[in-house]
VEXPA-640936 format. One line per 5 residues: for each residue y, x negated, z negated of C-alpha. Coordinates in steps of 0.001 Angstrom, whole numbers, plus 500000, padded with zeros to 6 digits. Layout:
% residues N
Y:X:Z  ...
END
This chain:
% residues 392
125188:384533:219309  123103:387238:217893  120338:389205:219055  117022:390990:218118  113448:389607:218608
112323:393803:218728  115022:394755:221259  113457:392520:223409  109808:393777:223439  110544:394812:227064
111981:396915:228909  111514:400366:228874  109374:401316:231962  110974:402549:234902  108543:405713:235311
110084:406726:231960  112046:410161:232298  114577:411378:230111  112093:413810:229337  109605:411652:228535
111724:410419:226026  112281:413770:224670  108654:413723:223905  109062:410236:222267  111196:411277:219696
109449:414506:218906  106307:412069:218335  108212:410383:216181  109720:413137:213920  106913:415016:213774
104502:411858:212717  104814:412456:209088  103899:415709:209708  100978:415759:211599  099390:412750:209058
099999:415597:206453  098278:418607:208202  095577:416293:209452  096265:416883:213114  098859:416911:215732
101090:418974:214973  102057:422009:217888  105191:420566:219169  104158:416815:219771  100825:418848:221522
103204:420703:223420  105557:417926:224079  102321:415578:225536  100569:418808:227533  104068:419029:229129
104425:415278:229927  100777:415192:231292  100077:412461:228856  096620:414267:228328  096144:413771:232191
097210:410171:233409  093729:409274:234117  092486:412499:235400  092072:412613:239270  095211:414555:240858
093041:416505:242615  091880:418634:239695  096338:418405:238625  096226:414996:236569  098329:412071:237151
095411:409597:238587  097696:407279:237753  096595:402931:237952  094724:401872:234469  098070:399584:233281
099959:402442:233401  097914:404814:231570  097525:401846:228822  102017:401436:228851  102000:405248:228117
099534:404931:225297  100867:402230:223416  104432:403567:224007  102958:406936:222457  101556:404826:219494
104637:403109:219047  106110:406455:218125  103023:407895:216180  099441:405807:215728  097682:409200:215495
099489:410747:218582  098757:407419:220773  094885:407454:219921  094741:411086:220790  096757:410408:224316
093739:407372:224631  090224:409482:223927  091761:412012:226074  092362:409706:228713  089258:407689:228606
087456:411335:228502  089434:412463:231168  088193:409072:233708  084622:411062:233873  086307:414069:235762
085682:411943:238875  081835:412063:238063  081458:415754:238047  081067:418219:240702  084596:419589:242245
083952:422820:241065  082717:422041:237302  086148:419444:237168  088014:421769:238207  086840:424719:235531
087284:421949:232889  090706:419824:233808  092550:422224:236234  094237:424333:233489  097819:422907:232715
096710:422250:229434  093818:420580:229699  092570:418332:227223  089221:416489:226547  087729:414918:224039
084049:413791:221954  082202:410929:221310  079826:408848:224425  077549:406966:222216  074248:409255:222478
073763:410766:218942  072726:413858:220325  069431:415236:222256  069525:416897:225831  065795:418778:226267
065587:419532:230135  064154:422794:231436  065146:425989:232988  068004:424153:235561  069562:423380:232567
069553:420910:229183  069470:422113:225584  071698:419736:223790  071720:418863:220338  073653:416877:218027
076032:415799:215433  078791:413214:216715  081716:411672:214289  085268:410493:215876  085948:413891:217360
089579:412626:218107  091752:415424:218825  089106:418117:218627  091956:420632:216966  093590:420998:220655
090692:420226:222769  090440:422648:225242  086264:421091:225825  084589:418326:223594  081767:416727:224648
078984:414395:223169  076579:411418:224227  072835:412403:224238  069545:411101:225345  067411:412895:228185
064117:414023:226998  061921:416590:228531  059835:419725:226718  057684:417024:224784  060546:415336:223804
059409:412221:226085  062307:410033:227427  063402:412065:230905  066316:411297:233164  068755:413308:235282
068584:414521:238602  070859:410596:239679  068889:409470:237692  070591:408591:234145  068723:408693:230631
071943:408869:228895  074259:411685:229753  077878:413108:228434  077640:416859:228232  081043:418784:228442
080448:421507:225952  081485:424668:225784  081776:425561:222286  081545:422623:219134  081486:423543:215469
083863:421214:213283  082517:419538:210372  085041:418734:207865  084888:415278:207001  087726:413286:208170
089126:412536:204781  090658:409257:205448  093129:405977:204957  094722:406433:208155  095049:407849:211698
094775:411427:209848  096679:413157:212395  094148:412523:214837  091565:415373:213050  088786:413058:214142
086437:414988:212164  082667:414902:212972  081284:418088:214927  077927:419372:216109  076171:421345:218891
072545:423506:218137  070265:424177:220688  073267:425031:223082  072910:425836:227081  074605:423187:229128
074181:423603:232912  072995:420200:234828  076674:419881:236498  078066:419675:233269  076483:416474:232383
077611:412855:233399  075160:410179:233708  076561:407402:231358  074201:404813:232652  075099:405629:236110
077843:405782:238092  077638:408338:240584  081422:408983:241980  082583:412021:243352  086408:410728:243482
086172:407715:244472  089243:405489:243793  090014:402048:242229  090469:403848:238948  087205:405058:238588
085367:402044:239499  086161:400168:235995  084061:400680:233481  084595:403858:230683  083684:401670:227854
085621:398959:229199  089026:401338:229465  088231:402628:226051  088471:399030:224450  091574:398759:226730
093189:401757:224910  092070:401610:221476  094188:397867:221792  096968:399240:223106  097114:401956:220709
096813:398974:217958  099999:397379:219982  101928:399846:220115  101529:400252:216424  102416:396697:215858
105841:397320:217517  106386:400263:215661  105694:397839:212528  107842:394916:213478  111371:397633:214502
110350:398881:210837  110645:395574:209472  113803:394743:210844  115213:398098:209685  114783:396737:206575
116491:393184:207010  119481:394148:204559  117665:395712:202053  117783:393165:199096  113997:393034:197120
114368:393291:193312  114770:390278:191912  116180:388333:194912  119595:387667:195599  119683:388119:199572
118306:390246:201905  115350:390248:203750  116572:388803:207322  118263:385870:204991  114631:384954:204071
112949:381948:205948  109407:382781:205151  110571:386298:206516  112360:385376:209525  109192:383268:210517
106762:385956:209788  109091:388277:212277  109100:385693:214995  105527:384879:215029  104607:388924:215030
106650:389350:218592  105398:386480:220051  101937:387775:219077  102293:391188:220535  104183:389946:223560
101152:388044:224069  099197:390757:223585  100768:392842:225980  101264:390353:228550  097571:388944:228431
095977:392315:228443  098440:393541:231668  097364:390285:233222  093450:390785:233360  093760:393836:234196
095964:393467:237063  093558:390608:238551  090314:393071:237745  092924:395703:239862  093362:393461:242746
089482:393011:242326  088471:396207:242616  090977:397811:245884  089828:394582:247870  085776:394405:246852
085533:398209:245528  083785:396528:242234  084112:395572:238716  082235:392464:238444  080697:391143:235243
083197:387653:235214  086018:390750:235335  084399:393144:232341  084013:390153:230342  087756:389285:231296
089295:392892:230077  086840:392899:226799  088079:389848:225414  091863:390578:226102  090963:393690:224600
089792:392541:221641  092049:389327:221260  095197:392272:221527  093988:393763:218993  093309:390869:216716
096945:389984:217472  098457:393595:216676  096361:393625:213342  097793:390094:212370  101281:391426:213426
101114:394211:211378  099674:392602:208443  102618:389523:208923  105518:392917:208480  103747:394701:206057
103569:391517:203956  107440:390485:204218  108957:394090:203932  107725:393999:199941  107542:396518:198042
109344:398968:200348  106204:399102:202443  103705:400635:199746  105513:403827:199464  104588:407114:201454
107937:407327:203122  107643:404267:204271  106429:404146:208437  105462:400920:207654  103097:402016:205413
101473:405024:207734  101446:401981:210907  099519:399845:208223  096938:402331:207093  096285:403602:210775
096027:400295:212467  093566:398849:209611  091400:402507:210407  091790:401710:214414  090600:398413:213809
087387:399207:212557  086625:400879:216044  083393:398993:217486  085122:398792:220662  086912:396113:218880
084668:394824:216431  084563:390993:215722  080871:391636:216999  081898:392252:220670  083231:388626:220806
079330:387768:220842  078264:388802:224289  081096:387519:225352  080635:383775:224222  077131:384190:225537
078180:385659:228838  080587:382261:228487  077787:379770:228133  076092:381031:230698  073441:382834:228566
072087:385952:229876  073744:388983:228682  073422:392385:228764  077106:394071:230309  075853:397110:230420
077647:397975:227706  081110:396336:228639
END
């Protein structure tokens, strides 16, 4: 009997649509593309506006999909199967798109209601938000502006200070706040090894007006749609997504290797899939990303079931997501590195997929969402030590 270890990844989810998969394979051409320009490239923007990929995790009261958190990861490592750069997009928009249910109606409305919708910036608080006047003067330069060339609104993490520049706080509240800005001036500076087709180039605000409803408390959580969804933690989802983006790569990396199993290496006598050393390397990759997958959908199922019957997140369950966040990632990386390895020489050349999933999964690694430093807090929390979750 013969078979494939990467036809059996899984199954292609049932919610998938024949157009859907339409948008899949214009991903997928287009991939080469976008890395070249340095951003998405119109018709895979136009392809994931249509889909609503921009909008899973946007409330479907201002016209997103508010769909559960596993399926908004699926989609985004499906989408990074097809392109790294086009996946990590779909996932900062997403994550962006989970503080719609913090803001006023109205102001969600203005900012996600359009069909094409699409939001974007950076949380941690690099910038400065001076209150006064109803209103906060923001300031600030942010880097990883992730799909800032077809944002529709970018926003940007920022401390609260008052007139003297003292530490202030928002009217809930919150010292650290997420302004949706109206207008962002791109600083060109991603130059990069991989994910170039994300433009995550740095960008800046200057003394610019932002009305009070336009800022989310970040160390708050003050819910104006209130669902399961919204209850889990924003920093939490993010780890979530930049480790399915990572899987979804590794996928893409082990179909590329076995693409290449009759290709014969110079100097060898048989082809790849008649190598031992390469037929191991191939196994151990899908078990690792099955794994992956399968560990990461089962914490967050349980933190699911956690949160519709106690309408929490507990710190046992943040804990819980943030290591199978970070151990999927470690896994995709290892997968990737395993294919990269055995393909040889094919892999180093531009043409090569391989070689773009490579490059973009090494950059996607080096997100501190999934730094080898976030195991820390998470063997304390595991001791029993006192920890600070806030971050998680």
């Amino acid at each position: 009997m013969h078979g494939t270890l990467s036809s059996c990844l899984g199954p292609v989810p049932k919610s998938r649509t024949t157009t859907d998969m339409d948008m899949l394979d214009t991903i997928r051409n287009d991939a080469a593309g976008a890395e070249a320009a340095g951003r998405l490239t119109p018709t895979t923007v136009a392809a994931l506006v249509d889909a609503g990929s921009f909008k899973l995790w946007v409330p479907e009261a201002y016209g997103g999909a508010g769909a559960s958190l596993q399926t908004g990861l699926d989609a985004i490592a499906d989408i990074g199967r097809a392109d790294g750069a086009a996946g990590w997009c779909v996932m900062i928009a997403n994550t962006t798109g989970l503080l719609a249910a913090r803001l006023d109606r109205e102001v969600a409305h203005e900012i996600f209601g359009r069909t094409d919708a699409v939001a974007g910036g950076f949380a941690a608080p690099m910038g400065v938000a001076t209150l006064g006047d109803g209103a906060a003067h923001v300031s600030g330069e942010w880097a990883w502006g992730s799909g800032s060339s077809h944002a529709t609104t970018m926003g940007g993490g920022a401390r609260i200070v008052d007139t003297n520049g003292s530490p202030a706080a928002l009217p809930d509240g919150g010292r650290v706040g997420f302004s949706f800005l109206r207008e962002v001036e791109e600083l060109d500076t991603w130059h990069v090894s991989g994910l170039q087709g994300t433009h995550s180039t740095d960008y800046r605000v200057e003394n610019a007006r932002v009305p009070l409803e336009r800022i989310v408390s970040m160390d708050r959580r003050s819910l104006v749609v209130d669902e399961p969804l919204y209850r889990f933690s924003t920093f939490g989802a993010l780890a979530l997504g930049v480790a399915m983006t990572m899987v979804g790569l590794a996928e893409r990396a082990i179909e590329e290797l076995t693409l290449l199993a009759e290709k014969i290496p110079q100097g060898s006598s048989k082809g790849l899939t008649h190598r031992a050393p390469v037929q191991a390397d191939l196994a151990r990759s899908v078990a690792a990303v099955r794994g992956a997958r399968a560990y990461v959908a089962d914490e967050v199922g349980r933190s699911w079931d956690e949160v519709v019957s106690s309408g929490r997140v507990t710190d046992e369950r943040k804990v819980a997501l943030r290591l199978a966040a970070n151990a999927a990632a470690e896994s995709a990386l290892g997968a990737v590195d395993r294919c990269y390895t055995s393909a040889g020489g094919e892999a180093v050349y531009r043409r090569s997929p391989l070689q773009r999933v490579f490059r973009d999964i090494h950059v996607a690694s080096q997100h501190a969402m999934v730094a080898a430093r976030v195991y820390e807090p998470l063997g304390r929390f595991g001791f029993g030590l006192e920890t600070d979750t806030g971050g998680l």
